[in-house]
C-alpha positions as CSV (number, residue, x, y, z in Angstrom):
1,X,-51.2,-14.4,5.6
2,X,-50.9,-10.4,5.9
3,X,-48.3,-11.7,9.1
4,X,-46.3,-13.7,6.6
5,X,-46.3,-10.6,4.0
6,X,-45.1,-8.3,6.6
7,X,-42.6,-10.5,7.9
8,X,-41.3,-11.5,4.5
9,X,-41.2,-7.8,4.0
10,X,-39.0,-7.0,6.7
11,X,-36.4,-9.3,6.1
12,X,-36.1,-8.7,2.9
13,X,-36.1,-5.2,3.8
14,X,-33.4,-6.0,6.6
15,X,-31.0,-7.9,4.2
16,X,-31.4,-5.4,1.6
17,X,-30.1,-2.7,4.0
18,X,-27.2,-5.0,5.1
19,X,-26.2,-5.9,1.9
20,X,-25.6,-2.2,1.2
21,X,-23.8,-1.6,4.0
22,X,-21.1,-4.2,2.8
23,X,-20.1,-2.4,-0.3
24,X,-18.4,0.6,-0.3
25,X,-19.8,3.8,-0.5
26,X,-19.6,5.4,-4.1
27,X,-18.2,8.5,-2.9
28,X,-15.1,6.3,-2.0
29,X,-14.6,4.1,-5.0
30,X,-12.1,4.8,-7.2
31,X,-13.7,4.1,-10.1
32,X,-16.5,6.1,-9.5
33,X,-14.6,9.2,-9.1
34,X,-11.8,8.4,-11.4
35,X,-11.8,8.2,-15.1
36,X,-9.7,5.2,-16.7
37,X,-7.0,7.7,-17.2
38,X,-6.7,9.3,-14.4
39,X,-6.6,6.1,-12.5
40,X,-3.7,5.1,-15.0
41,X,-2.3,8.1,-13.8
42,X,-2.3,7.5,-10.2
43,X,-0.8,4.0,-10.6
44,X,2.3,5.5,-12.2
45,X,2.4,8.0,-9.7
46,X,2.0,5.0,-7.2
47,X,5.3,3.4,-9.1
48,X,7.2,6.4,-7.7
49,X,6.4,5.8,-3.7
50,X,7.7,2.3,-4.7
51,X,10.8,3.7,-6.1
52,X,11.0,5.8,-2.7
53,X,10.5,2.9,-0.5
54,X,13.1,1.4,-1.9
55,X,15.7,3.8,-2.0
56,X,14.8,4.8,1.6
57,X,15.6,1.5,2.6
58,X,18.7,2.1,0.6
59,X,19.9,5.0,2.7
60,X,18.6,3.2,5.7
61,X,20.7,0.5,5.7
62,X,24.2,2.3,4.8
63,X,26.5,2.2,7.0
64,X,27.7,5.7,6.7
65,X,24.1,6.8,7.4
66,X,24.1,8.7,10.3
67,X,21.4,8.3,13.1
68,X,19.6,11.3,12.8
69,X,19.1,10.7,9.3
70,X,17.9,7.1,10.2
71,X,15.5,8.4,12.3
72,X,14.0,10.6,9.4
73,X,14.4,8.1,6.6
74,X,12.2,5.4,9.3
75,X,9.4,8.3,9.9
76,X,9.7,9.1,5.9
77,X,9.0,5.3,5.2
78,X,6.0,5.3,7.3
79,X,4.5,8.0,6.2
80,X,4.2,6.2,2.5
81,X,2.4,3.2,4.3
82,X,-1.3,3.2,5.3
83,X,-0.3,1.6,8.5
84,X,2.9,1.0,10.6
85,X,2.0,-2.2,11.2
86,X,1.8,-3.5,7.6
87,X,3.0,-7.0,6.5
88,X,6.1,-7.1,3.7
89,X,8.4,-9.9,2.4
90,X,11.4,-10.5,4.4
91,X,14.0,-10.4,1.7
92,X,16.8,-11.4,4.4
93,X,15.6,-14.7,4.6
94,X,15.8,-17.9,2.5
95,X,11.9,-18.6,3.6
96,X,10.6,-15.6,2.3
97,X,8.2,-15.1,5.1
98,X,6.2,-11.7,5.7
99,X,7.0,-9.7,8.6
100,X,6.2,-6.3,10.0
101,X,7.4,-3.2,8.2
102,X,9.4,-2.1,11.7
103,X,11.3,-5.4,11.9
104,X,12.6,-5.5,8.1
105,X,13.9,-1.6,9.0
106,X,15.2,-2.9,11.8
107,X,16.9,-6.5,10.2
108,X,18.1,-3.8,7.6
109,X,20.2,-1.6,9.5
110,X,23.6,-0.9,8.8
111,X,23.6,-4.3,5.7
112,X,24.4,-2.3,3.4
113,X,21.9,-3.3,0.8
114,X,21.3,-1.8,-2.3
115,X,17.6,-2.1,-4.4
116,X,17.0,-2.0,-8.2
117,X,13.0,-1.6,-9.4
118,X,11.3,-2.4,-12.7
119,X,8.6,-4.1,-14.9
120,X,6.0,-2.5,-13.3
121,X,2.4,-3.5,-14.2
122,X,-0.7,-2.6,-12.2
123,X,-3.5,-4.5,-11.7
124,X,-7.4,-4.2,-12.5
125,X,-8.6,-1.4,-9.7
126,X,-10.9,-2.2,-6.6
127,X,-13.3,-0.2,-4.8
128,X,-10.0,1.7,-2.7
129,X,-6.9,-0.1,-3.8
130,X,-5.7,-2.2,-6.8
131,X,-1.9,-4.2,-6.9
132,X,1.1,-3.3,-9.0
133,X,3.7,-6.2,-9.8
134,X,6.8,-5.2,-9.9
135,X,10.7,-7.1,-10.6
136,X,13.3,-6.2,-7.6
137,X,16.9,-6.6,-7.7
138,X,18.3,-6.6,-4.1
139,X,21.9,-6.4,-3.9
140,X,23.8,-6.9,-0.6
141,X,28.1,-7.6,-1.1
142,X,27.8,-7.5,-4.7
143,X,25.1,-10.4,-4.6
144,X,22.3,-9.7,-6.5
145,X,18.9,-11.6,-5.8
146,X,15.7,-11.7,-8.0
147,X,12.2,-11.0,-6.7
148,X,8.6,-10.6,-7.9
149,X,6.2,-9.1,-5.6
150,X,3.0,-7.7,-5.5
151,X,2.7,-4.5,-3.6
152,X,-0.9,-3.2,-2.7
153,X,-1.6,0.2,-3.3
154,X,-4.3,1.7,-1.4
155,X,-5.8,5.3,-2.8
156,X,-8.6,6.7,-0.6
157,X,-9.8,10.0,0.1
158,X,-8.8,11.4,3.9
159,X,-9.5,14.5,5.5
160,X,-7.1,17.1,5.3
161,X,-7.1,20.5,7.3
162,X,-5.5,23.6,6.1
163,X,-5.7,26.4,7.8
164,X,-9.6,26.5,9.1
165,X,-10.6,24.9,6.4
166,X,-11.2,21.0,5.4
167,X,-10.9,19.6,2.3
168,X,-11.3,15.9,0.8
169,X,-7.8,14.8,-0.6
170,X,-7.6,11.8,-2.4
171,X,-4.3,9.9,-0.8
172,X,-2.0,7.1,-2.3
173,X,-1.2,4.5,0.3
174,X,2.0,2.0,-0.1
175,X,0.1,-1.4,1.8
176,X,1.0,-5.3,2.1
177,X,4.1,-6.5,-0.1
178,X,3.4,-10.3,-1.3
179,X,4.8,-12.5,-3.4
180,X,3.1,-13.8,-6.4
């Protein structure tokens, strides 16, 4: 009897500790260290890295763009993401497939496209990200096409150094585009 206690004990012990290892920690939830409106903040500070995204790819794919620039503008649109090797919605294509973030820059080059951005509406936040919605109008030879997508946003706090010091920064992240 005491065997089956202990043993009872331990796995429940055991599953408890597992469980709480697959939530995140509180120190890196955004509602925990966010009130309502600063989060509502964030998100339409989040809007603006959209807007950049998109008129990076603008400048991007001009033709008059020279290649130094387009070598800044790809590092610059990067630097928004949380990885390099995110998915987003190949807009190029009648399918409307995802593909890597490096191949649409690439597909892009030198089209000419232009991108309009608006009705934005943020989702209900997660633990380190939430989703904004958003309307975009992408224009190539005076051809306008209609999207919604869904564009994850992913604020977490990352290490920062300055000088000799650290410091905790919280950091907005552009992540996978999707459609609806």
């Amino acid at each position: 009897m005491i065997r089956r206690s202990f043993l009872f004990m331990f796995l429940l012990f055991t599953f408890s500790l597992f469980g709480q290892n697959a939530n995140t920690p509180a120190s890196t939830a955004i509602k925990a260290n966010f009130t309502s409106a600063s989060v509502k903040a964030y998100q339409e500070s989040a809007t603006l890295k959209i807007e950049d995204y998109y008129q990076y790819l603008t400048l991007l794919s001009n033709e008059s763009t020279t290649e130094t620039l387009k070598t800044e503008i790809k590092s610059s649109i990067f630097r928004l993401f949380e990885s390099e090797k995110v998915m987003v919605i190949d807009f190029t294509s009648t399918e409307k497939n995802t593909i890597l973030l490096s191949d649409l820059i690439d597909k892009i080059a030198n089209k000419n496209y232009t991108f309009t951005v608006s009705n934005y509406e943020s989702s209900i936040v997660a633990s380190d990200y939430w989703t904004t919605q958003y309307q975009l109008i992408v224009t190539q030879n005076k051809i306008p096409m209609e999207f919604q997508y869904f564009q994850k946003i992913v604020f977490k706090p990352i290490m920062k150094t300055f000088g000799s010091s650290k410091k905790e920064v919280w950091t907005l992240f552009l992540g996978e585009i999707t459609l609806p």
